[in-house]
C-alpha positions, 0 to 999 in steps of 0.5 A, a space after each residue: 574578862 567575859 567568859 562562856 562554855 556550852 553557853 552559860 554566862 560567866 566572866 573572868 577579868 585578864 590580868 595581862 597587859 596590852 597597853 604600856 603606860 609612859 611614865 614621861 612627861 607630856 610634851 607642850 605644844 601640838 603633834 605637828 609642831 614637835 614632829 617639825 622639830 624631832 626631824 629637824 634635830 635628827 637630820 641635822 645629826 645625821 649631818 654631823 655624824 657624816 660630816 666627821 670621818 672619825 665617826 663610828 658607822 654605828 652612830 650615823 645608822 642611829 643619826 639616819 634611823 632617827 631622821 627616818 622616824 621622825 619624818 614618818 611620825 610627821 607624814 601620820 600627823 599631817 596625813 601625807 601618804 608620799 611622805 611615810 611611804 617615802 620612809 620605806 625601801 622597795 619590797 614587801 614591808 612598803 607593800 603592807 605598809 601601805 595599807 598600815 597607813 591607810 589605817 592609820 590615817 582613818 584613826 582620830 591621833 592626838 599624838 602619834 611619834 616614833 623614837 630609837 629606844 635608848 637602850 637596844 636589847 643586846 640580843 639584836 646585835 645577833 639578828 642573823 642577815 639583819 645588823 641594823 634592827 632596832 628596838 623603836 617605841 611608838 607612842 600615840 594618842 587618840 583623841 577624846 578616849 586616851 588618858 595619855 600617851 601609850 607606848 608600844 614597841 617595836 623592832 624595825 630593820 634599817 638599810 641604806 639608800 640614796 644616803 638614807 636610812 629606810 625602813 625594810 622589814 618588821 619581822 628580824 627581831 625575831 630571829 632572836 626571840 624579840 617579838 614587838 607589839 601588835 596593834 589591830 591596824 597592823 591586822 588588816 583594813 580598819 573600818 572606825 565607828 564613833 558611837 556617843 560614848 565609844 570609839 569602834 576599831 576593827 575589821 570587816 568593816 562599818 556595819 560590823 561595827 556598828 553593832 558594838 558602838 550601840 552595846 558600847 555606848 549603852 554599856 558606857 552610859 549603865 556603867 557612869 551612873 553606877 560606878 561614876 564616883 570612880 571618876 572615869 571619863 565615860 569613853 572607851 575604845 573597842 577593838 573587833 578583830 576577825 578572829 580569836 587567833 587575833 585577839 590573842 596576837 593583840 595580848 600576846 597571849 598563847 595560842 588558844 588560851 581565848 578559847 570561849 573568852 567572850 572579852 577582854 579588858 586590857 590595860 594597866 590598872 592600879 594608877 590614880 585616873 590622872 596616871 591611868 592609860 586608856 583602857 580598851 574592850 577587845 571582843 573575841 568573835 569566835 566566843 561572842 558569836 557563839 552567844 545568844 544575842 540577849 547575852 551580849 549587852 550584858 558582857 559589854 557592861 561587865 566589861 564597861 565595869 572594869 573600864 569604870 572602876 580601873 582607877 579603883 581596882 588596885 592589887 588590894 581588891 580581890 577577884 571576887 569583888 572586881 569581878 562580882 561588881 562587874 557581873 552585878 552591873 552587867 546584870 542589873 536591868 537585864 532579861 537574863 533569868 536567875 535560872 540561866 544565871 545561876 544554873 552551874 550553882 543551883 547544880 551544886 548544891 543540889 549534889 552538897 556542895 556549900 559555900 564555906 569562905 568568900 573565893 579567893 584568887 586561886 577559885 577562878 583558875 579552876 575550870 568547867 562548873 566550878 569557875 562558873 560557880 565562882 563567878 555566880 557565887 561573887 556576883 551574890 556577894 555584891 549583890 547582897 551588900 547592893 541589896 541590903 545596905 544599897 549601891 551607893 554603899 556596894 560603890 563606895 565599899 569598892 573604892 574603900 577597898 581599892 583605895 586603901 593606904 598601901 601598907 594597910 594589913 586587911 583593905 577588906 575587912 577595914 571596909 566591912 566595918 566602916 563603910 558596912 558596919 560589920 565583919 568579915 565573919 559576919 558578911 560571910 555567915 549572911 552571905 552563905 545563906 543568902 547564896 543558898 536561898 538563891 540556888 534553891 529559887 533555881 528551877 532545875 533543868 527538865 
């Protein structure tokens, strides 16, 4: 995660999760092919469980539901706008969704399908006014950018009509508490830009969204040739809503939580690549606007850092070496003076304060200067191991760590001695002076 306050330079990766990995297998043959299928299994069941008067009501809503999903999972792959909004009863919901599908027929789908959960919350069964809410997955794939299918869920109301069951609303599951995912098509009209490297979702517009392919493609590429021994597959989706306030709704993160967050990097890390979901970059406008635009490649290639070494970034490497690598590649090659780099550390040690150990977790949920301070301090340790045993090295220390047997007691101090020769004592005594001699090369502030 990108970060800034009064427009300084830092970063903080997040540890939520937007995207939900499908541990299932994947399914053979085309989109279009199993959607004919899922509709003609559903229908027929939906027949079967009319067909026998001895068949609970709820098993025909089920049948019905199924049938419904399946034929709007076949409109989104054959892009037939009748068709989906077919699946819709009159009112508000086929009014919005509408628009959805206009989205989602600008969207370059691999793999788009709807099915009823297996299990139902049992919370759903006391939706007031709404007995037929269900909990549905949603799984889809974009084209080109996706490892696999990504799953996100849902709660949709059913109600009877014409002997069907339509869609009525996705709102009553939280009247119970039960709050489905959102993704950026369901916040307005999209506009897609599909630069060399990234693919652009957002809103506002193409020529919003152009500038951000551009930082993209360009962050993509610095980061493949440092970090491409991670083998990522050197494509990333971007996602630009319009305001913070979104970008919080698309992490179901707290109201505010954002505030001066530049970007994001959400997805599951910790999986081998073949097991990884995509990873996406959401910019956060409010923060990134507010930045001076000799800033803005470098938090794109923090976060491209993150995308890139996703399959490396295990629960064994510690915050300060994911995020000193991605501050270490956002600023390779840039513009951006030590002196605005390491302002809120030259501070501090002008005031006393000395570096003692390498930061751990609980460093980077402090606030103000001192996170800023533990940022820059974690850049320097990457920065010294690039700088005294070369990025080749810096590289393969990363996957070292990441990589690490599970079970094994010290990932970190295992790499120091095999891939740098040295200790974690003996880093840390060069890294502390390494970071003073920085802070003292800081031209202090007029």
């Amino acid at each position: 995660m990108a970060v800034t306050r009064e427009a300084r330079l830092r970063s903080r990766d997040s540890g939520r999760s937007l995207l939900r990995l499908d541990s299932g297998p994947r399914r053979a043959g085309s989109a279009g092919a199993a959607a004919v299928v899922a509709v003609a299994v559903a229908l027929l069941a939906t027949r079967c469980a009319g067909a026998s008067s001895g068949a609970p009501a709820e098993e025909q809503v089920r049948a019905g539901a199924a049938a419904t999903l399946a034929a709007r999972a076949l409109a989104v792959i054959n892009h037939d706008r009748a068709s989906y909004l077919a699946t819709d009863a009159a009112g508000w919901f086929r009014d919005a969704d509408a628009q959805r599908y206009d989205n989602l027929a600008a969207l370059p789908f691999a793999e788009w399908s709807m099915q009823l959960a297996d299990a139902q919350p049992p919370a759903l069964a006391k939706a007031a006014g709404a007995p037929h809410v269900y909990q549905v997955t949603e799984t889809y794939e974009l084209s080109g950018v996706d490892y696999q299918p990504v799953t996100v869920t849902r709660f949709l109301t059913f109600v009877q009509h014409g002997g069907k069951w339509l869609l009525s609303s996705d709102r009553d599951g939280a009247s119970v508490g039960l709050r489905g995912d959102t993704q950026i098509w369901d916040q307005g009209p999209v506009a897609v830009v599909r630069g060399s490297r990234s693919l652009v979702i957002g809103l506002g517009g193409e020529q919003r969204l152009k500038p951000f392919a551009d930082l993209a493609d360009h962050a993509a590429t610095k980061a493949a040739k440092v970090w491409g021994a991670a083998g990522w597959s050197g494509d990333v989706v971007v996602l630009v809503p319009s305001t913070q306030d979104q970008v919080e709704t698309l992490l179901n993160a707290a109201a505010g939580s954002l505030q001066g967050v530049v970007a994001v990097t959400a997805g599951e890390g910790g999986k081998p690549l073949t097991g990884a979901p995509a990873s996406r970059v959401l910019i956060n406008p409010d923060a990134f606007n507010a930045e001076a635009p000799d800033a803005w490649q470098f938090f794109l290639d923090h976060e491209l850092t993150h995308v890139a070494t996703r399959a490396w970034t295990t629960a064994a490497v510690p915050l300060w070496l994911s995020e000193g690598a991605a501050d270490y590649t956002g600023y390779l090659s840039s513009s951006i003076s030590a002196d605005r780099k390491f302002q809120e550390l030259a501070a501090a040690v002008a005031d006393g304060w000395k570096p003692e150990d390498l930061p751990t977790t609980d460093d980077f949920h402090g606030a103000g200067d001192d996170v800023s301070r533990t940022y820059q301090i974690s850049h320097l340790a990457c920065a010294y191991i690039a700088e005294k045993y070369g990025q080749a090295k810096l590289v393969a220390f990363y996957k070292a760590v990441g990589t690490a047997p599970d079970g094994t007691a010290d990932p970190v101090g295992d790499a120091f001695r095999t891939v740098l020769g040295t200790s974690t004592k003996d880093f840390t005594v060069k890294w502390r002076a390494y970071v003073l001699a920085k802070a003292a090369a800081v031209k202090k502030k007029p």
